[in-house]
FIZAPA-34598 format. One line per 3 residues: number of its first residue (from 1); their letters; for each residue x negated, y negated, z negated of C-alpha. Coordinates in pm, 1 decimal. Each point is the difference from the previous one (the first is absolute). Layout:
% residues N
NUM) A) X:Y:Z | ...;
END
This chain:
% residues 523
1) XXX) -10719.4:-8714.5:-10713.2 | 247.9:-170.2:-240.0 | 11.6:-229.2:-263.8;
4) XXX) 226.5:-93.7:-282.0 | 194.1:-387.5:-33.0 | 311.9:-79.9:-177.2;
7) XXX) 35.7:412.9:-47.2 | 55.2:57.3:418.6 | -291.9:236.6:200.9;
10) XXX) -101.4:-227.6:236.1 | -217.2:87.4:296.2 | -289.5:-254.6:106.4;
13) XXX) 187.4:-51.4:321.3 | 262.5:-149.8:-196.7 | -232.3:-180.3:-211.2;
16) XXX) -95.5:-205.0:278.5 | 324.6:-35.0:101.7 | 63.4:-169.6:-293.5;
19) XXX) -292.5:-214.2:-20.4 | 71.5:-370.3:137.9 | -283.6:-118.1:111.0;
22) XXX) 143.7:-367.5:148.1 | 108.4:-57.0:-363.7 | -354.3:43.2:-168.4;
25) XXX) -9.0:-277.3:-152.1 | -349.3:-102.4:91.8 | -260.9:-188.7:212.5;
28) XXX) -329.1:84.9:123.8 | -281.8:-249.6:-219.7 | -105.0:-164.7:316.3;
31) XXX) 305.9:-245.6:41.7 | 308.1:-194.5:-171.9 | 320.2:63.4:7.9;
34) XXX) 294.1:-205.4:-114.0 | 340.0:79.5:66.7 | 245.1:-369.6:55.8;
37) XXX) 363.1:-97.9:30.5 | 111.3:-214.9:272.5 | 89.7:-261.1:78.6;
40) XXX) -165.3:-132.0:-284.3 | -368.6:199.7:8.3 | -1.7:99.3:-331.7;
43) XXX) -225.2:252.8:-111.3 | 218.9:304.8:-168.6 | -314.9:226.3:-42.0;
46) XXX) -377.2:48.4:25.9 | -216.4:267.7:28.1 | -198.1:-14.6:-365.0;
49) XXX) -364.8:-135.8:140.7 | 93.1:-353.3:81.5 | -164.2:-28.4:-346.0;
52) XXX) -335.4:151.0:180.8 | 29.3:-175.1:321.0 | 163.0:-327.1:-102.0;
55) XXX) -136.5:-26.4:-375.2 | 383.1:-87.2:-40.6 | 224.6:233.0:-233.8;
58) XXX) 339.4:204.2:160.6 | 235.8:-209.1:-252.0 | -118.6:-343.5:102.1;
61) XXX) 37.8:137.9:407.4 | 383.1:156.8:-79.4 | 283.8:-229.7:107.0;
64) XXX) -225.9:-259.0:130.2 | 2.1:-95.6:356.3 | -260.7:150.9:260.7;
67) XXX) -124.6:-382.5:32.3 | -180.9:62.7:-348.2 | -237.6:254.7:138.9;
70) XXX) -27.6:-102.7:346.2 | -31.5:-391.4:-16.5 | 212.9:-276.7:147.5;
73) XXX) -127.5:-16.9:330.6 | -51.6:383.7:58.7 | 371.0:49.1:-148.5;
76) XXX) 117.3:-200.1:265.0 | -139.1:194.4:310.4 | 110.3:311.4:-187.5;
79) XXX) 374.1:-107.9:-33.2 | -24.7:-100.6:376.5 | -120.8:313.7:123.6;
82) XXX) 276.4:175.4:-251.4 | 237.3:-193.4:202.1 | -96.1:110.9:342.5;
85) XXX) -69.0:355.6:-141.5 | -329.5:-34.6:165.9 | -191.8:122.5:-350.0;
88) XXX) -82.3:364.0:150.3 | -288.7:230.8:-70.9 | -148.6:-80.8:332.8;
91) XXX) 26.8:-379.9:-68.7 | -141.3:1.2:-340.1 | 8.9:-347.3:-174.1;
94) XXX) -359.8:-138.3:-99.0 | -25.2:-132.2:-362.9 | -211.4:-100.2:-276.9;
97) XXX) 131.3:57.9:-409.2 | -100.8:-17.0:-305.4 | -342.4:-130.4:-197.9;
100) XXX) -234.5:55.4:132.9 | 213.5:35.8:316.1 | 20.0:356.6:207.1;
103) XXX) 81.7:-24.1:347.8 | 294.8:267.7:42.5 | 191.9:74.4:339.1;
106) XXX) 327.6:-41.9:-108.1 | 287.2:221.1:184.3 | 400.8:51.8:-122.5;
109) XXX) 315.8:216.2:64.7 | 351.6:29.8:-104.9 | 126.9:298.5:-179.8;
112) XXX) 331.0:33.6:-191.1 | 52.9:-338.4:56.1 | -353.2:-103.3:-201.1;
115) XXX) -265.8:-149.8:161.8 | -324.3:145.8:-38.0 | -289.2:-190.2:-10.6;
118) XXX) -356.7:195.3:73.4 | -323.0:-162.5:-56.3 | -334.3:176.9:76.3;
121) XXX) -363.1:-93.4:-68.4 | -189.1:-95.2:323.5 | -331.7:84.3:-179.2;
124) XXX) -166.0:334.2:70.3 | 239.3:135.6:235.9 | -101.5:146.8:314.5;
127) XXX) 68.3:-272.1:261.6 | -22.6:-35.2:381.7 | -94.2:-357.4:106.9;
130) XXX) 309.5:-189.8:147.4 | -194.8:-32.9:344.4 | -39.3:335.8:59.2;
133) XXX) 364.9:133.2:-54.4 | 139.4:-53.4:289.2 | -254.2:169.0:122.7;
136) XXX) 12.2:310.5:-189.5 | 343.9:16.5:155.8 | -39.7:2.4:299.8;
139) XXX) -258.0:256.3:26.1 | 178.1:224.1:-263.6 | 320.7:-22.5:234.6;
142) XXX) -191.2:41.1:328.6 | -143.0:323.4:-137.0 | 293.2:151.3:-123.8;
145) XXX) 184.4:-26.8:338.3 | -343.8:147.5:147.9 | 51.5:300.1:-206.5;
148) XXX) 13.9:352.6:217.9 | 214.8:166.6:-262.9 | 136.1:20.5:-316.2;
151) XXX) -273.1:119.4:-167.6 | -230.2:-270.6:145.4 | 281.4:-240.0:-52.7;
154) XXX) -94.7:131.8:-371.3 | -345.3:-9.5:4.8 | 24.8:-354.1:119.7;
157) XXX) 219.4:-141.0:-263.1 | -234.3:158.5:-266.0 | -307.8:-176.2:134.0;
160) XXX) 162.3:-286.2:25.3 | 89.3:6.3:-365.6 | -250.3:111.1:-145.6;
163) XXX) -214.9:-280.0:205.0 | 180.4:-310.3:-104.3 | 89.1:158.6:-345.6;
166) XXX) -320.5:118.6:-107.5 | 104.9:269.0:-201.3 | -181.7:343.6:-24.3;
169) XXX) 252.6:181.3:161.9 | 304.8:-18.2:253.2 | 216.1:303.7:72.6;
172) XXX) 330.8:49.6:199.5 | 223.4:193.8:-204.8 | 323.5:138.7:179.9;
175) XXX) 276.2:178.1:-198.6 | 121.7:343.6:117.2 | 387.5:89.7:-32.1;
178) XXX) -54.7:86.2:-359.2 | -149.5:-349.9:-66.5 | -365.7:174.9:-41.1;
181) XXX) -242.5:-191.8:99.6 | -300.0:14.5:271.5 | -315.8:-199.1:66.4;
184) XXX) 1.4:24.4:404.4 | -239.7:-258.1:25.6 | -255.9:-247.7:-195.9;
187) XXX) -280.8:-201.7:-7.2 | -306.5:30.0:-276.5 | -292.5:-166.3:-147.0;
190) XXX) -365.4:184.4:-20.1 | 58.7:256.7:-248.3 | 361.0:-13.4:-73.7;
193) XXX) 213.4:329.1:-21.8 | 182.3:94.6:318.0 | 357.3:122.8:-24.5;
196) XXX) 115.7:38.9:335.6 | 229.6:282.1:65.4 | 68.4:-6.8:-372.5;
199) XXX) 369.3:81.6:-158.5 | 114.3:-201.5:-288.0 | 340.0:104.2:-174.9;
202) XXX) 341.0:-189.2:48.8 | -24.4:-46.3:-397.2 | -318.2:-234.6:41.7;
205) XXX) 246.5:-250.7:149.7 | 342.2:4.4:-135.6 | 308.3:-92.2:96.2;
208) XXX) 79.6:-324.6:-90.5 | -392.3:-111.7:65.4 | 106.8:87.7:385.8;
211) XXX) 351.4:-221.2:11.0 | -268.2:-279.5:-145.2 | -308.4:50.2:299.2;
214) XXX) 387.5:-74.0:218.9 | 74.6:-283.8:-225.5 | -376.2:-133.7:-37.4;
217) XXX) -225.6:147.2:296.6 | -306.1:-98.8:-198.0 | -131.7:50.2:-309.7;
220) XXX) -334.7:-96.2:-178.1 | -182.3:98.0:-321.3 | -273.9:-222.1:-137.6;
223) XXX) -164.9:201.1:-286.8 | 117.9:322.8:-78.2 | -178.2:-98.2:-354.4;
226) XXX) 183.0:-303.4:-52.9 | 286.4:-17.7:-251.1 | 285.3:-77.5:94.7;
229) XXX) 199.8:-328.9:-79.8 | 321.7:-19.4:-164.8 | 287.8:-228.2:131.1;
232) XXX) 140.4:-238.8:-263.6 | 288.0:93.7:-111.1 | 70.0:352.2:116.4;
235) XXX) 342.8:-62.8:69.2 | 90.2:-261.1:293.1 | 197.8:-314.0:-213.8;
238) XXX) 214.5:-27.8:381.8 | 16.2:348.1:63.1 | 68.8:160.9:-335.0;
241) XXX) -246.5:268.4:139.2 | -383.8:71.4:69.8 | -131.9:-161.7:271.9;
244) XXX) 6.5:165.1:308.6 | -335.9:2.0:158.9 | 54.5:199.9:334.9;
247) XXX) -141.1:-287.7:224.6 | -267.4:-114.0:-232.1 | -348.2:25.6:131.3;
250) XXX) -126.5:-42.3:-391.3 | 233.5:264.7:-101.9 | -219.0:224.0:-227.4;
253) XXX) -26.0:414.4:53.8 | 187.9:288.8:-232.1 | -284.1:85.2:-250.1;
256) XXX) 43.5:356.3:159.5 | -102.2:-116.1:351.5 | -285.3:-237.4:-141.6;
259) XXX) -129.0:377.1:-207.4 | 43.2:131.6:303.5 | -224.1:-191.1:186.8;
262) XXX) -249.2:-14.3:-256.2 | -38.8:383.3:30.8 | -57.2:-34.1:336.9;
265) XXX) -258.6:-233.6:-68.4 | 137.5:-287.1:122.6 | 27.0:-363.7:-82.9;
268) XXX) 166.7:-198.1:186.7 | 222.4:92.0:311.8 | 214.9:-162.5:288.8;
271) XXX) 304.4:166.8:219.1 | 156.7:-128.8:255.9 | 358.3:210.8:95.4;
274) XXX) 53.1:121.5:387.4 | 324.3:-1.3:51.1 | 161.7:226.0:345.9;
277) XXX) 339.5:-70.7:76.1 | 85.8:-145.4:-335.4 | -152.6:309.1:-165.9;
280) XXX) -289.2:-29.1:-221.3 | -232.9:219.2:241.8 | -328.8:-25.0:-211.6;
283) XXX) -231.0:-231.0:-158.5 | -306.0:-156.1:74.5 | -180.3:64.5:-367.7;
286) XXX) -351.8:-183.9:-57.7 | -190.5:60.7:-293.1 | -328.3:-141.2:-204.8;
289) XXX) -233.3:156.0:-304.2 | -2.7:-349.5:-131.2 | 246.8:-299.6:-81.2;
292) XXX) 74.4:-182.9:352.8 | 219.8:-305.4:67.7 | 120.9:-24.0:320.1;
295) XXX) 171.7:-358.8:72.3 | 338.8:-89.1:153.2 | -151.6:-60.3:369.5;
298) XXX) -183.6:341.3:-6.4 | 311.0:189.9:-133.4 | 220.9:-142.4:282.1;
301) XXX) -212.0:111.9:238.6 | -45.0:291.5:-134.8 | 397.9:57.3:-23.0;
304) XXX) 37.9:-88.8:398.0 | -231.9:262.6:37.7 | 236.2:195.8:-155.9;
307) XXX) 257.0:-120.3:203.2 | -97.4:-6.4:284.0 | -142.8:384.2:-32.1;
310) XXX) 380.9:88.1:-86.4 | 132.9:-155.7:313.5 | -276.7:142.1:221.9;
313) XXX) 47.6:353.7:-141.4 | 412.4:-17.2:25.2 | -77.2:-194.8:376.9;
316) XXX) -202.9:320.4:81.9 | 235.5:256.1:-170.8 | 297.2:-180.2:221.9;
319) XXX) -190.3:52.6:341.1 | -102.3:342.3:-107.3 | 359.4:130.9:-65.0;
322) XXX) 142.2:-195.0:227.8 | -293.8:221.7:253.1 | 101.0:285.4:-200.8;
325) XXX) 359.4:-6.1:68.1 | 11.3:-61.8:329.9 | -229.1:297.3:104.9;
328) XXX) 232.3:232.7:-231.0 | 329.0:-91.7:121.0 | -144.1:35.6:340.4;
331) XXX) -115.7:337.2:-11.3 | 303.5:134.5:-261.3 | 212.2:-131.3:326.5;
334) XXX) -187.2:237.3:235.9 | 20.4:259.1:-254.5 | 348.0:5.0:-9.9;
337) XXX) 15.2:-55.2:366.0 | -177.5:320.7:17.6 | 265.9:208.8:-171.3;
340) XXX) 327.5:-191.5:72.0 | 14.0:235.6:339.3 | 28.0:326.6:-239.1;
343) XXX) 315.5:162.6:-59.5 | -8.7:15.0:-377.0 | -223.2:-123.8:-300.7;
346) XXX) -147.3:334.1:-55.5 | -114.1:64.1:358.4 | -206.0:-360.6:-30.7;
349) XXX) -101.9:30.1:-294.6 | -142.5:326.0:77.7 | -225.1:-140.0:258.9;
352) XXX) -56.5:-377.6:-160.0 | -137.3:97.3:-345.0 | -336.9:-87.3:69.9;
355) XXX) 64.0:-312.3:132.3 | 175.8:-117.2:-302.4 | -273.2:100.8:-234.7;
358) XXX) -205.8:-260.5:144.7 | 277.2:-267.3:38.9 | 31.5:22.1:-344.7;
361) XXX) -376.2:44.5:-66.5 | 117.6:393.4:-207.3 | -208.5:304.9:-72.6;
364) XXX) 312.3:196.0:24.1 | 364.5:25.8:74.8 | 297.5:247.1:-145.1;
367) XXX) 375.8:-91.4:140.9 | 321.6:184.6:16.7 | 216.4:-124.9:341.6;
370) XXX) 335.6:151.8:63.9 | -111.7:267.1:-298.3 | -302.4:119.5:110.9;
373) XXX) -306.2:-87.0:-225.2 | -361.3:-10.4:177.9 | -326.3:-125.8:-46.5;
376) XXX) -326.9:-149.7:143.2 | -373.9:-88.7:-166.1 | -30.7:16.0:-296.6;
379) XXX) 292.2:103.4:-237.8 | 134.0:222.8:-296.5 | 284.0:250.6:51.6;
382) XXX) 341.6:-166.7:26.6 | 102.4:171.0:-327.2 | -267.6:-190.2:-215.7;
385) XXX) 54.7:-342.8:141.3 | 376.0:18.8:-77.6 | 18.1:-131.1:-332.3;
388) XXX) -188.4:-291.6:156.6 | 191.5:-48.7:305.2 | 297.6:-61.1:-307.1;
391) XXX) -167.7:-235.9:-187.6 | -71.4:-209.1:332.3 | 353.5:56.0:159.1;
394) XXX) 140.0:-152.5:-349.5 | -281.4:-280.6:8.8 | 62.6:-93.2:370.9;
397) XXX) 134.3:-339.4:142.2 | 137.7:26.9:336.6 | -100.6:373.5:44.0;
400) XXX) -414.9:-108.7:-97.4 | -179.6:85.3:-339.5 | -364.9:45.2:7.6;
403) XXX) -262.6:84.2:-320.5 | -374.8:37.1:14.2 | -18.2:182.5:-377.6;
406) XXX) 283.0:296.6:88.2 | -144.3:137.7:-358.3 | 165.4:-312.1:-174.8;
409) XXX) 257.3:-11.2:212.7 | 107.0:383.5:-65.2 | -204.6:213.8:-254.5;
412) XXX) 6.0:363.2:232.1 | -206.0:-213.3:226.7 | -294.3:-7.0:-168.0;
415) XXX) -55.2:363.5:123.4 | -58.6:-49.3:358.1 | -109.8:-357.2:-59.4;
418) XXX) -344.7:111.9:131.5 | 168.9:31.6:333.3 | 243.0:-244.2:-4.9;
421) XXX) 21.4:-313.5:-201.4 | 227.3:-245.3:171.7 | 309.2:30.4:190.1;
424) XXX) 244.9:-265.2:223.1 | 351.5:137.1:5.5 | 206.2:-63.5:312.7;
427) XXX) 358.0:144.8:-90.2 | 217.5:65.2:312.7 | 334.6:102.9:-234.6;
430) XXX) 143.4:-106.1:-284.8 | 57.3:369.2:-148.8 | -238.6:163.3:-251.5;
433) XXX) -71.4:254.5:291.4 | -19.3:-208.8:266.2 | -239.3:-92.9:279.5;
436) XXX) -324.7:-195.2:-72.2 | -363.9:-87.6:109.7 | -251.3:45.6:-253.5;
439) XXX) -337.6:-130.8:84.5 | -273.6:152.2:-232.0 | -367.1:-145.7:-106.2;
442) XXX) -305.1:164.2:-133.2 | -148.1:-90.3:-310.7 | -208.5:-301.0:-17.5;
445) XXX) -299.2:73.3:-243.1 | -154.1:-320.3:-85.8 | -274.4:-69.1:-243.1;
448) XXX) 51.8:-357.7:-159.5 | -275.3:-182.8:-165.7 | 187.6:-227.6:-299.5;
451) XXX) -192.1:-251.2:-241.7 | 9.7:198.7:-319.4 | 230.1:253.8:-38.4;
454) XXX) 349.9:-79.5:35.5 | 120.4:180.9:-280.5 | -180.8:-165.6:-185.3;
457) XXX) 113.9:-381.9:82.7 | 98.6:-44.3:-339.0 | -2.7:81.8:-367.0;
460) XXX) 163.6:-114.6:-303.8 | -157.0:-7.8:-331.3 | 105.7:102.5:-335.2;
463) XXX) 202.2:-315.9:-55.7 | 157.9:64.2:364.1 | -216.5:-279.1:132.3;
466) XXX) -14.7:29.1:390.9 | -395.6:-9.1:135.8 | -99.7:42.5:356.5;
469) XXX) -261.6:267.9:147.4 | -337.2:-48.3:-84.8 | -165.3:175.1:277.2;
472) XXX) 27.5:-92.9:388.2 | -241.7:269.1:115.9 | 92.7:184.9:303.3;
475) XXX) 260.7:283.0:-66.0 | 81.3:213.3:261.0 | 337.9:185.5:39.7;
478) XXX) 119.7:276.1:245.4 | 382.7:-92.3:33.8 | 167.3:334.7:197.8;
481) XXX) 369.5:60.6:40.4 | 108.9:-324.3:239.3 | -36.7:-57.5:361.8;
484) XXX) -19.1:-283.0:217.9 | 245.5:-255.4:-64.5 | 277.2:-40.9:263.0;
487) XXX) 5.8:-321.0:144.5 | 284.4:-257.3:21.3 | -56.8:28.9:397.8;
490) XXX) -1.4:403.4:-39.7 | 324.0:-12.1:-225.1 | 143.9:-256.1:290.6;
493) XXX) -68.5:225.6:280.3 | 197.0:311.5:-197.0 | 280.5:-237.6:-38.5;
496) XXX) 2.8:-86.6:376.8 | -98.0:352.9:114.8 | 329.5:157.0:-200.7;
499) XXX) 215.8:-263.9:140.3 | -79.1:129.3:309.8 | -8.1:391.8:-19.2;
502) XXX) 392.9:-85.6:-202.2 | 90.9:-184.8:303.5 | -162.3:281.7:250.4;
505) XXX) 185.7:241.0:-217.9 | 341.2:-152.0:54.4 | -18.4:-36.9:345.1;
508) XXX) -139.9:363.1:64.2 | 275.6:97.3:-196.9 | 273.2:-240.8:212.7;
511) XXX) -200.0:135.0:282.9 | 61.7:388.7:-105.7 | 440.2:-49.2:-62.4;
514) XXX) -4.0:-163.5:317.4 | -132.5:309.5:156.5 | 185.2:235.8:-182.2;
517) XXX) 325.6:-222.4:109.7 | -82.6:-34.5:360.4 | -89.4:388.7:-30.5;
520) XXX) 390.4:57.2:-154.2 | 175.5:-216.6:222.9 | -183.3:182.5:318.8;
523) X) 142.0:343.8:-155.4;
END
């Protein structure tokens, strides 16, 4: 699907390339935002409602110090905690402005050298009493270690969130390689829609929205039916640019997210990022049917949850693979301990195949040592796997190459991809003809469930306008042709495994001209 701009076919994947979301150039209705100079605390822009919330027009707020809007006395704790950089979102500054006065928690950043200011209405968000956040804490941290699993680890942090939250629904949404999306785990009200085990597509979350859950690990939206509020002016007076919004909390959403939503039926919504390794891992998504305001205190909570989740999860991976590779170094060691006694590669291999299917966790295996091409489990003929074998030899690094779609990887393959679908290549020679390992699986024939039909994530209308799916109603696909992935620990094994059998080879061979010298020397 394509559409037309500047006279260039663009595809919607590089429409939301393009799309720069930090730069929007608006604020959620809920808050204030003014953008200030330093030293001096001037006020350089302002989001267009301080004639709303203040009764006070954006002219008479522009180039006037901060002190105007916030008051002597409240100025002067501001500029002290700006001094200490103590002003954080979890440290939110209590204040009172404008007539009649609105109490706002007031929190700031720096970005591009600008200081942005934040202030959001206290009234009618969803609070948690000061008393009981500590306490909240601690139990949401207690049960999190107590979790058996991942998946309870999961289940956990959804019913957490959804508990001190109060939205409808929480989900744990982790992306695949592809940067699809699925809902391992949530948390519901009485009669909300379950979508556990549900796929969303990579183009529901762009790029550049990703790099900003690393940037900003939460993000909140009020009132999916609230306009949006400009930012006075546009361009940045200090920056000669729009102002860049990637660590606002006010920032407001792309109108195609915000339709987006709306389809879905869906008014207001909180994520918090998980983050594994430095890698955004997934997202904790909530979601409402009606307009919710969540406060500072809740969010932050909400975002260790987050956290914490992310560093549990990449704790447990650690221990797992750490588990992992122990066990399969230990018994790769015995299994070339087991054939280091034979006189050549063929006459082990001969014996060992079996042995290495399961190493490797293979439905079948087709190698050629010293010339002589045999097989084991599950295979194809030789003949129909060598344009394959090519593709993977030119594709290797260090000898390894592995694919799980051999039909994408080499068109002939699609024949016999009802057989086999994946492959790890283990070259033994550098020549065209030369020995290898090729470890074979079957097809993996999995039936995915997706929200709506991925194909139809988006549409365009006559004017090339881009709108999101309207339907999220279960969609199921049958997805043939791939086979289980190969794991980094699988692909690390090969690597060790044909370091070995090389250096086994050499030394039978060293092993074989000694002979044959000590056999002429004798004569």
């Amino acid at each position: 699907m394509v559409f037309v701009e500047d006279g260039d076919m663009l595809s919607f994947a590089d429409r939301c390339a393009r799309e720069q979301v930090h730069i929007i150039g608006h604020i959620q209705s809920h808050g204030l935002l003014f953008a200030l100079s330093e030293p001096d605390l001037c006020v350089r822009q302002v989001s267009a409602n301080v004639s709303v919330l203040l009764g006070t027009s954006t002219d008479v707020v522009l180039g006037r110090s901060l002190e105007a809007v916030l008051g002597a006395e409240q100025f002067e704790l501001f500029r002290s905690r700006m001094r200490t950089d103590d002003l954080l979102p979890m440290h939110p500054l209590r204040v009172l402005v404008g007539t009649p006065q609105l109490e706002m928690n007031c929190v700031a950043h720096r970005q591009d050298d600008v200081l942005i200011v934040e202030l959001e209405l206290v009234n009618g968000a969803q609070s948690l009493e000061p008393l009981k956040l500590g306490t909240n804490i601690q139990i949401l941290l207690s049960r999190l270690e107590r979790a058996s699993d991942m998946l309870d680890l999961c289940l956990v942090a959804a019913g957490e969130v959804r508990r001190l939250s109060g939205f409808d629904r929480a989900m744990v949404y982790r992306f695949d390689a592809e940067w699809n999306g699925e809902v391992i785990a949530e948390a519901l009200a009485p009669r909300t829609v379950s979508y556990l085990g549900h796929r969303f597509p990579a183009s529901d979350i762009p790029a550049q929205a990703r790099q900003l859950f690393l940037v900003n690990p939460l993000r909140a939206i009020a009132d999916t039916g609230s306009a949006p509020v400009p930012i006075v002016p546009e361009i940045g007076p200090l920056t000669r640019k729009p102002l860049d919004l990637s660590r606002s909390f006010l920032r407001s959403a792309s109108p195609v997210h915000i339709e987006f939503l709306r389809n879905w039926g869906v008014q207001s919504s909180m994520t918090a990022s998980i983050i594994v390794d430095g890698r955004l891992w997934g997202m904790l998504a909530c979601q409402h049917s009606a307009p919710r305001h969540v406060d500072c205190s809740t969010r932050s909570i909400c975002e260790l949850v987050g956290r914490n989740l992310g560093l549990q999860i990449a704790l447990r991976n650690s221990n797992a693979a750490l588990q992992e590779r122990l066990s399969s170094r230990a018994l790769l060691e015995s299994y070339m301990t087991g054939i280091e006694a034979c006189k050549s590669l063929v006459d082990a291999e001969s014996f060992r195949r079996a042995r290495l299917l399961d190493l490797l966790d293979s439905d079948g295996l087709v190698s050629r040592i010293d010339g002589i091409v045999s097989s084991q489990g599950v295979t194809v003929p030789e003949t129909l796997l060598l344009a394959v074998i090519g593709k993977l030899r030119s594709l290797s690094v260090r000898g390894i190459a592995s694919s799980n779609a051999l039909g994408t990887l080499e068109v002939s393959a699609e024949s016999y991809a009802s057989t086999v679908s994946g492959a790890l290549y283990i070259g033994l020679s550098s020549s065209e003809d030369g020995d290898y390992l090729l470890l074979v699986r079957r097809e993996l024939v999995e039936t995915i469930t997706w929200a709506g039909n991925p194909a139809n994530a988006v549409s365009f209308d006559a004017e090339g306008k881009l709108h999101p799916r309207t339907s999220f109603a279960a969609w199921k696909e049958t997805m043939r042709g791939h086979a289980r992935l190969w794991t980094e620990l699988e692909l690390e094994s090969a690597r060790f495994l044909r370091e070995q059998l090389l250096h086994l080879r050499d030394a039978q061979k060293l092993k074989k001209f000694e002979e044959r010298a000590r056999q002429t020397a004798a004569r």
